[in-house]
C-alpha positions in Angstrom: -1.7 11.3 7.5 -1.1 10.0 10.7 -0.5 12.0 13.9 1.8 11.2 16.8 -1.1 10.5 18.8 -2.9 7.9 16.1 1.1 6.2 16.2 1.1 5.6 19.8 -2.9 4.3 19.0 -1.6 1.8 16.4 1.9 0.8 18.2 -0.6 0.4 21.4 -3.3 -2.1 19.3 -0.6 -3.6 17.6 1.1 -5.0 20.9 -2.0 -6.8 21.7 -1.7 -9.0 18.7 -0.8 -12.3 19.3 0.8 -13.6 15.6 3.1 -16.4 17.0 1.8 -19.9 18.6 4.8 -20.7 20.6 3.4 -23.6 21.4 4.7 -25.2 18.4 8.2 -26.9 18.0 10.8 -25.4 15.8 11.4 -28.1 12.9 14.4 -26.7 11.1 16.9 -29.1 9.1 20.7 -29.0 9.4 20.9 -27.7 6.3 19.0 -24.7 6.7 20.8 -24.0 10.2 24.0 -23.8 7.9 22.4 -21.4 5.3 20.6 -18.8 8.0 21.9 -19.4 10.9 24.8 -16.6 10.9 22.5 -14.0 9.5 19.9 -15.0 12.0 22.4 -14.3 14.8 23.4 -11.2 13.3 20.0 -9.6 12.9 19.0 -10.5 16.6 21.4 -8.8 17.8 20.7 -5.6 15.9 17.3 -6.0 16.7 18.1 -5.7 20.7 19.2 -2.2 20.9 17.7 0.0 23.9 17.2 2.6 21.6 18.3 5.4 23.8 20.6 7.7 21.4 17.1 6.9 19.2 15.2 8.7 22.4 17.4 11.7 23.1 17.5 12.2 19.4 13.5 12.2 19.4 13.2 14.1 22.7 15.0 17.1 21.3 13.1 16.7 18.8 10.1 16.6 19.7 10.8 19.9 22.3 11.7 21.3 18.8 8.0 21.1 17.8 6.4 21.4 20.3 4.9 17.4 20.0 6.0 15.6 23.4 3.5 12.9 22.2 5.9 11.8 19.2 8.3 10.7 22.2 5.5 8.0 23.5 5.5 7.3 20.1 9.4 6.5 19.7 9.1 4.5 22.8 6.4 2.1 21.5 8.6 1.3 18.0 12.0 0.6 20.1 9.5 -1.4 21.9 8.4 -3.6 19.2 11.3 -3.9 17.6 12.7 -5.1 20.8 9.7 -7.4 20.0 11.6 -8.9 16.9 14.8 -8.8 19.3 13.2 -11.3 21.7 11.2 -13.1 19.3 14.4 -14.4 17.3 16.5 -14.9 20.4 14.0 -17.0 21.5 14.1 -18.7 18.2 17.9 -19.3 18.5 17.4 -20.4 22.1 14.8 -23.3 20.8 17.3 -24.5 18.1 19.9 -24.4 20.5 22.2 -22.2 18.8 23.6 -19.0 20.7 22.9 -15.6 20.6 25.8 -13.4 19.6 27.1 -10.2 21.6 29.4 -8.9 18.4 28.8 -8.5 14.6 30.9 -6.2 12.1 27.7 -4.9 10.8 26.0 -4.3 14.2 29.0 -2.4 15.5 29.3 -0.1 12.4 25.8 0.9 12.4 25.9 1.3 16.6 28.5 3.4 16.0 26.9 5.7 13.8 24.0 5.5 16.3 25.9 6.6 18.7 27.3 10.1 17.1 23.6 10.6 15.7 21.9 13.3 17.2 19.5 14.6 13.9 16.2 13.4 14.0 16.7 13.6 10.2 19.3 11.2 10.1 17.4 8.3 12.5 14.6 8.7 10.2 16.6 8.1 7.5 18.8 5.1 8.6 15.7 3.4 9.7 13.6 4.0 6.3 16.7 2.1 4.5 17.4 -0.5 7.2 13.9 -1.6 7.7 13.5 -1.3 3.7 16.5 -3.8 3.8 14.5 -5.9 6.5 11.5 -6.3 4.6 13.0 -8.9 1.9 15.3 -10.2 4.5 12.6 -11.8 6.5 10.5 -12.4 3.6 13.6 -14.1 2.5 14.6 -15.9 5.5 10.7 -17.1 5.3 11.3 -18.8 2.2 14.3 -20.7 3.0 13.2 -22.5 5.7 10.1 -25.0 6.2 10.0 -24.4 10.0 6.1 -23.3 10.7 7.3 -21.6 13.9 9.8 -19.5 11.8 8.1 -18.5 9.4 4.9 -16.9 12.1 8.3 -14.8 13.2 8.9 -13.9 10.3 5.4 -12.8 9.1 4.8 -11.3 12.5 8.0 -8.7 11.7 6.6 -8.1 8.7 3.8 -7.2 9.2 5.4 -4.2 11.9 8.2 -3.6 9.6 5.4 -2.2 6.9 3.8 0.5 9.5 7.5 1.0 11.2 8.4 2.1 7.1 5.4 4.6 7.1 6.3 6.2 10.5 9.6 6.8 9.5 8.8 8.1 5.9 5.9 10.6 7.3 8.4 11.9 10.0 11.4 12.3 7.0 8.6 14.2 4.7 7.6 16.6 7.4 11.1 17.3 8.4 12.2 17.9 4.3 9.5 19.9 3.9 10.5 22.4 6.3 14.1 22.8 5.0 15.2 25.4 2.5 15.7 25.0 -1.2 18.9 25.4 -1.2 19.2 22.3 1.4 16.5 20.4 -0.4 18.8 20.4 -3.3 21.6 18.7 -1.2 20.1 16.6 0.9 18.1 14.5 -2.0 21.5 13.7 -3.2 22.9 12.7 0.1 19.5 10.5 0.9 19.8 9.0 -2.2 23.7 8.3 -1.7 23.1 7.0 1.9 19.9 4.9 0.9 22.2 3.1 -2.0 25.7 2.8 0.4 23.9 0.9 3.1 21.7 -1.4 0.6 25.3 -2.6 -0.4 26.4 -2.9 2.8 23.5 -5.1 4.3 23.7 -7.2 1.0 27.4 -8.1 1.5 26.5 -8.6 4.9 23.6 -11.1 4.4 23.6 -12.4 0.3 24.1 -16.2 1.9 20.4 -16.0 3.0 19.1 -13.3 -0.1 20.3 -16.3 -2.1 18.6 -18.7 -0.1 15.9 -16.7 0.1 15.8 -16.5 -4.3 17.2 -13.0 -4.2 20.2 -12.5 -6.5 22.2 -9.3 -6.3 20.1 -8.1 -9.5 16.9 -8.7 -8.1 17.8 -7.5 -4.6 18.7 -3.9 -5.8 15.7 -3.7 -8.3 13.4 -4.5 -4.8 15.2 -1.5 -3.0 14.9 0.8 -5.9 10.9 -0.2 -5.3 11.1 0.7 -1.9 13.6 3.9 -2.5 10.4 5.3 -4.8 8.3 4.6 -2.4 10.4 6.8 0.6 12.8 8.3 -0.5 12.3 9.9 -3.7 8.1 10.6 -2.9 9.8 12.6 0.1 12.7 14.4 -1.9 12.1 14.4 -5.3 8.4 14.5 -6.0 6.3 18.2 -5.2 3.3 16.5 -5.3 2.0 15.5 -2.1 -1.3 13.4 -4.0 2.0 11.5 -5.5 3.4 10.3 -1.8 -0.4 9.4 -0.4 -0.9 7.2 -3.7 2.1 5.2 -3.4 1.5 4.7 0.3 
């Protein structure tokens, strides 16, 4: 299992990683601009947050524990998912397109953000979202023939896997600690939240699912995947052999 100190390691390698030639020229048809363009916008701008109700949340924390290193940690996620934030936006800017300041779904999940102080909660919200994120960009890959699109693309990929497994080790440690009697809650509220905001991010984005070759069917049978994977190796399994096979 990894430590706050092997995180800040990994984020720290991984930001030397150079996974996108820039030098090449977007080539994107009018066509696919139509299909992705408005869920492009949208996730650049959720991608762009400073992160700082994430950091408070963490800093408590982490002065909770007693692991001021899981802080640094924190620091170096926001920092590459800022990463994606620029990476797109730079995107948008080569295509000529703008970048957006508002979004429905931006502003309801900012707001929650914003009243989230639980470390439990963060952890949560990001497992799902970034869940979410993995077959949008995958998806967004597929629906475009643009070479310089599709190195974004891989590039948030590959993070979006180890920003999963931070979030997922963080969750179990913090359900482990918790009593029986909130165990037995909070797997149903996980597994309600978990479900709600799949739905949500699917109404936001199905244009570019659908693009992408994900139906509504197959898009929910790819989160339930990922939901076994997290969420229910974390609440619903004893077995910690169970949670290191499946990751």
């Amino acid at each position: 299992m990894f430590t706050s100190k092997k995180w800040i390691a990994h984020f720290e390698s991984n930001a030397t990683q150079q996974r996108v030639n820039w030098n090449l020229s977007p080539k994107i048809s009018a066509t696919e601009i139509n299909t992705i363009l408005a869920s492009l916008q949208a996730w650049q701008l959720g991608e762009t947050s400073d992160g700082a109700h994430l950091l408070n949340a963490s800093a408590k924390y982490a002065l909770k524990i007693g692991d001021p290193d899981y802080v640094h940690a924190v620091k170096l996620f926001i920092k590459e998912e800022q990463k994606h934030g620029n990476n797109l936006g730079k995107y948008l800017d080569r295509i000529h397109h703008p970048k957006i300041k508002k979004n429905w779904g931006d502003t309801l999940f900012r707001k929650i953000r914003y009243f989230n102080t639980s470390m439990e909660l963060w952890t949560l919200a990001v497992i799902t979202v970034e869940s979410a994120a993995q077959i949008f960009y995958q998806c967004l890959k597929d629906a475009t023939g643009c070479t310089l699109l599709k190195q974004i693309c891989t590039d948030i990929l590959i993070d979006e896997a180890y920003h999963i497994d931070f979030q997922t080790e963080r969750l179990g440690i913090i359900f482990d600690k918790k009593t029986a009697f909130s165990k037995a809650i909070l797997k149903n509220f996980y597994t309600f939240f978990f479900f709600m905001t799949t739905l949500v991010v699917w109404m936001a984005h199905k244009k570019l699912f659908k693009a992408g070759s994900v139906h509504f069917k197959k898009f929910i049978r790819k989160m339930k995947y990922k939901y076994i994977k997290t969420i229910f190796c974390i609440a619903f399994t004893k077995s910690k052999l169970v949670y290191t096979m499946v990751n």
